[in-house]
C-alpha positions as CSV (number, residue, x, y, z in Angstrom):
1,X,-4.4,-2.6,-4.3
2,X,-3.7,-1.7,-8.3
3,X,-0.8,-0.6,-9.3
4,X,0.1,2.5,-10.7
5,X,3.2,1.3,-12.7
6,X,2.2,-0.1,-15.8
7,X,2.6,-3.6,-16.2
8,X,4.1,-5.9,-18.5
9,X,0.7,-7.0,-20.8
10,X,0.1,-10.5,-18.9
11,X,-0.3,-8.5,-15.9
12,X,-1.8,-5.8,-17.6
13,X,-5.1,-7.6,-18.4
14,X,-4.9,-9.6,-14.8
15,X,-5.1,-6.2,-13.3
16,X,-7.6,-4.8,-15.1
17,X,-10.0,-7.7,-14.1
18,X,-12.7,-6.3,-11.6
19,X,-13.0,-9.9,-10.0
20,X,-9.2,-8.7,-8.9
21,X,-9.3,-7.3,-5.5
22,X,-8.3,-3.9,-4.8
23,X,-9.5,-3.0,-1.5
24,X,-6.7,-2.5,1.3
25,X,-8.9,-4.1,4.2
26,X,-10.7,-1.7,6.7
27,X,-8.2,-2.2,9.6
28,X,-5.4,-1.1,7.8
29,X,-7.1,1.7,6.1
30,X,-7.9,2.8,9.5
31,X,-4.8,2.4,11.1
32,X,-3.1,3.6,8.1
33,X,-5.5,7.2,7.8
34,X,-4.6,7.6,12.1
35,X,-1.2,7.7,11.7
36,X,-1.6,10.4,8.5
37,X,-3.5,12.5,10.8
38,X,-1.4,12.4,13.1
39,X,1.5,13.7,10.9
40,X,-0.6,16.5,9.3
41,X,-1.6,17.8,12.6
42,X,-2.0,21.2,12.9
43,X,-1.6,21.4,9.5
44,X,-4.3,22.9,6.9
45,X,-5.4,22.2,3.6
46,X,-2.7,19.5,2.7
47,X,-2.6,18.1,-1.0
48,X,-3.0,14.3,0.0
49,X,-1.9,12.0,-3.6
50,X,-3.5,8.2,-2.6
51,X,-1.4,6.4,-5.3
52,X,-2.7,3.0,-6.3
53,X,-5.7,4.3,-5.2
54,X,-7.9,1.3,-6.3
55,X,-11.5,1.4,-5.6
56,X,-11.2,4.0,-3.4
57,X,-12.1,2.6,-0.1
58,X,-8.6,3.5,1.8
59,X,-9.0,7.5,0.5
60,X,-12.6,7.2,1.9
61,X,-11.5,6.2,5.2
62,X,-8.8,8.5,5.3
63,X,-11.0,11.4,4.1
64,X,-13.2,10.7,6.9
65,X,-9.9,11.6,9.8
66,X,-8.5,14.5,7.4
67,X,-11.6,17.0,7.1
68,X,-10.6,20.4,5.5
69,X,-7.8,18.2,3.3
70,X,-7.5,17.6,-0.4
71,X,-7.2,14.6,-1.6
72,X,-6.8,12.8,-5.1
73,X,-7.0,9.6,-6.0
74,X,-4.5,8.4,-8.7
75,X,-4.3,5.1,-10.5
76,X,-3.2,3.5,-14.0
77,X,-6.4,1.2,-14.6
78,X,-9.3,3.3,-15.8
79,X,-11.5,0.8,-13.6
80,X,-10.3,1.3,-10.6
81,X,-10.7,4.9,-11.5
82,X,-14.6,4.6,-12.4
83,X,-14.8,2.9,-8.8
84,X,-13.2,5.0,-7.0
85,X,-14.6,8.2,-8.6
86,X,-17.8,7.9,-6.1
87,X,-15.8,7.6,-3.1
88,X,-13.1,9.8,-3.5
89,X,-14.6,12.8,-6.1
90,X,-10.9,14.0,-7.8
91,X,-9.1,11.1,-9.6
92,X,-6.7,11.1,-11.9
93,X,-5.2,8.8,-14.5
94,X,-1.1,8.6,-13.9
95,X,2.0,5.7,-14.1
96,X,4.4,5.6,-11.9
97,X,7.3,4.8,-14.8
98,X,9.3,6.6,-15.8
99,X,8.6,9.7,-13.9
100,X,5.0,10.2,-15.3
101,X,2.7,11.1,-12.5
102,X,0.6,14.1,-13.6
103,X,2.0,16.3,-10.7
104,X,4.5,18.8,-10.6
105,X,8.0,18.3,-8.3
106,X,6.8,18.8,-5.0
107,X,3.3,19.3,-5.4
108,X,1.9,17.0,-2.7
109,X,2.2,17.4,1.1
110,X,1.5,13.4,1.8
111,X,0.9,10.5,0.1
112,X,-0.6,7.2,0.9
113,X,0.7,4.4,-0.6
114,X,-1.4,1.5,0.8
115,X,-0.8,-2.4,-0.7
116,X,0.7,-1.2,-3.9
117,X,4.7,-2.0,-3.7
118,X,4.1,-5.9,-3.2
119,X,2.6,-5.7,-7.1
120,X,5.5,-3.4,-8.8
121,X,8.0,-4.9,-10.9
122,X,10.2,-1.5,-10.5
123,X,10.0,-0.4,-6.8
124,X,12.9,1.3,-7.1
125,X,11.5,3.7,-9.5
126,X,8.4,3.7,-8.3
127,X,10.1,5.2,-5.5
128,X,12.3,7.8,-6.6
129,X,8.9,9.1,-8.5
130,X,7.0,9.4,-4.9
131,X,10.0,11.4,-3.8
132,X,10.0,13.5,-6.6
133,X,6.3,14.7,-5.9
134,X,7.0,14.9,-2.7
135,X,7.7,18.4,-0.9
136,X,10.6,18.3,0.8
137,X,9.9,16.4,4.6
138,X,6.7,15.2,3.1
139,X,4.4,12.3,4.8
140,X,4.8,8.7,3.1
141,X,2.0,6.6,4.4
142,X,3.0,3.0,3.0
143,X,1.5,-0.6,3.8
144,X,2.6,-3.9,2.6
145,X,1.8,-7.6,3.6
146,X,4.9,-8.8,5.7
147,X,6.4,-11.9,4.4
148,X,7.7,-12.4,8.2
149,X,4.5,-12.3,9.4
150,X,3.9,-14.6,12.5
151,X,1.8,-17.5,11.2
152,X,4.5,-17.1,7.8
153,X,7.3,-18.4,10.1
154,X,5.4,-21.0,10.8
155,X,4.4,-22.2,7.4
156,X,7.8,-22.1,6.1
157,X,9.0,-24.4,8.7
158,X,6.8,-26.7,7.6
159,X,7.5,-26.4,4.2
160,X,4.7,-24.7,2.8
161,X,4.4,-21.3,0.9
162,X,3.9,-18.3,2.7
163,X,0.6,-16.3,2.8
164,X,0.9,-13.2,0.6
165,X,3.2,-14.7,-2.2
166,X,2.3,-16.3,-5.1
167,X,3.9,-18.6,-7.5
168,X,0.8,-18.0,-10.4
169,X,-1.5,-15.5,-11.5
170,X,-4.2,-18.6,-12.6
171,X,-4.4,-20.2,-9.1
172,X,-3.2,-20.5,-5.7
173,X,-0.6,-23.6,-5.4
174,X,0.8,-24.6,-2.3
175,X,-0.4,-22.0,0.3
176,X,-3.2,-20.9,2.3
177,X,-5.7,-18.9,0.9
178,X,-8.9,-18.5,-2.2
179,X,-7.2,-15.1,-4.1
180,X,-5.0,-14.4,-6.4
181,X,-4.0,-10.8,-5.9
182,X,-0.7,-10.6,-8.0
183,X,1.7,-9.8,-5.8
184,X,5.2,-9.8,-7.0
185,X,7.5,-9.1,-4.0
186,X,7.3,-9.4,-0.2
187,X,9.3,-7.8,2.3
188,X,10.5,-8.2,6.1
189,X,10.1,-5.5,8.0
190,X,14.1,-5.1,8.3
191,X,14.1,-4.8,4.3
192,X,11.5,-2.4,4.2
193,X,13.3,-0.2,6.3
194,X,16.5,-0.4,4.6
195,X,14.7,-0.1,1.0
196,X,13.0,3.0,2.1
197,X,16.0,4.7,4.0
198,X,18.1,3.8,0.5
199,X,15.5,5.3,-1.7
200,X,15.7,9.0,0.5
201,X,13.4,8.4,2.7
202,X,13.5,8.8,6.9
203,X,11.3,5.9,8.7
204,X,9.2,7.8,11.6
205,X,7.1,5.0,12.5
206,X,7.1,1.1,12.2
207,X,3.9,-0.2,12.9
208,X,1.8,-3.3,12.5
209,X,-2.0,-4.8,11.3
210,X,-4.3,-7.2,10.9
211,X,-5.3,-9.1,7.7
212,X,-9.0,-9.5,7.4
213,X,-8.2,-13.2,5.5
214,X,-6.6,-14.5,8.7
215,X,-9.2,-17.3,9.9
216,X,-11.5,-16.3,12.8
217,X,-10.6,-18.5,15.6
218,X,-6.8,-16.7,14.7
219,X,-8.1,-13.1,14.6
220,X,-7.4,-12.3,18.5
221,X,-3.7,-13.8,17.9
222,X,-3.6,-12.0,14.9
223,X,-4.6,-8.6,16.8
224,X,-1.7,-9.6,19.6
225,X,0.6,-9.6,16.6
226,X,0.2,-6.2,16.1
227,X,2.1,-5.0,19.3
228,X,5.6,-6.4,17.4
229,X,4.9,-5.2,13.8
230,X,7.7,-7.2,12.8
231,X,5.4,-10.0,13.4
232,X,2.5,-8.6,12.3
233,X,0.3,-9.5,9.2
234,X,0.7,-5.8,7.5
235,X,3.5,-3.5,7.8
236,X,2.5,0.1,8.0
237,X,5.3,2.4,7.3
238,X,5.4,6.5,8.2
239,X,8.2,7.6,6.1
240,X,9.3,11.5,5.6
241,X,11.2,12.5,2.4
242,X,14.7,13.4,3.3
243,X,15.6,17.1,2.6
């Protein structure tokens, strides 16, 4: 996905390149828009913020399991705005630096926070600014690729880089895989936990899915993976802001 924290400029221009892609994959969007409707159950009219929205397709799929809902898709690259304007109708231009998202403290009931963190160079802050838009016990639906990730383990015995990091933005060098997607740190599913608890946030839910690049013939194992998110390609995360 794009980030919403503005990047140095040699990422700047990388991420403004529409060959970059910015689509979270439709298994996680799906997984990812079941477990927000779950939290928001019973609930309606909830301001939903999709940060790093991208092109859009996530909010799409998540509109789909949220009718009666508002949600707004928010993103620094004017790009991904003009992409995602079809798809999600209300987008908005903000930064996560420096406390600059266009919403007041508390304004937003959830947000959704899909493939964005692996790309930030200040996650920390990045943080503290979802919690401030937060209300207070509000729904944090994040995903991340999981540098633990079953076939990673492998790899790394073997000596070669793992899937999801990247030692370039010009080319891929000594792992799997045809993208360059600029992503800048990985986490385990243990450090995700811990980041987000430190940061003021309560994990509800751990859960795992697929990566649509994962070969074909690996798909099923892939799927298996699932069941032990610490294994799994994806991390999906339901966290609630502490009150």
């Amino acid at each position: 996905m794009t980030t919403t924290a503005r990047p140095p400029a040699g990422l700047r221009d990388f991420y403004e390149n529409p060959a970059v892609p910015v689509a979270s994959g439709d298994a996680r969007s799906r997984r990812q828009a079941r477990m927000l409707a779950t939290a928001l159950r019973g609930r309606a009219g909830a301001t939903v913020l999709d940060v790093g929205c991208g092109d859009g397709t996530a909010a799409a799929v998540t509109a789909r399991l949220l009718p009666g809902h508002r949600i707004i898709g928010v993103d620094w690259s004017q790009d991904a705005l003009r992409r995602a304007a079809p798809r999600i109708g209300t987008v908005v231009r903000g930064e996560l630096e420096g406390g600059a998202l266009p919403f007041a403290t508390g304004a937003a009931d959830a947000v959704l926070f899909a493939e964005v963190i692996e790309h930030l160079v200040d996650p920390d802050g990045a943080l503290d600014e979802l919690r401030r838009v937060l209300a207070p016990g509000g729904h944090l639906m994040l995903s991340t690729p999981n540098l633990a990730a079953w076939y990673n383990r492998a790899l790394l015995l073997a000596g070669v880089q793992p899937v999801f990091s990247e030692v370039s933005l010009r080319g891929i060098h000594g792992r799997p895989g045809s993208e360059v997607v600029g992503h800048l740190r990985l986490y385990t599913a243990r450090a995700l936990r811990q980041f987000l608890a430190a940061s003021g946030f309560e994990v509800v839910r751990l859960a795992g899915a697929p990566f649509h690049g994962v070969p074909r013939a690996l798909r099923p194992v892939d799927r298996l993976a699932c069941a032990v998110p610490g294994a799994a390609s994806i991390l999906l995360v339901h966290a609630r802001r502490a009150r």
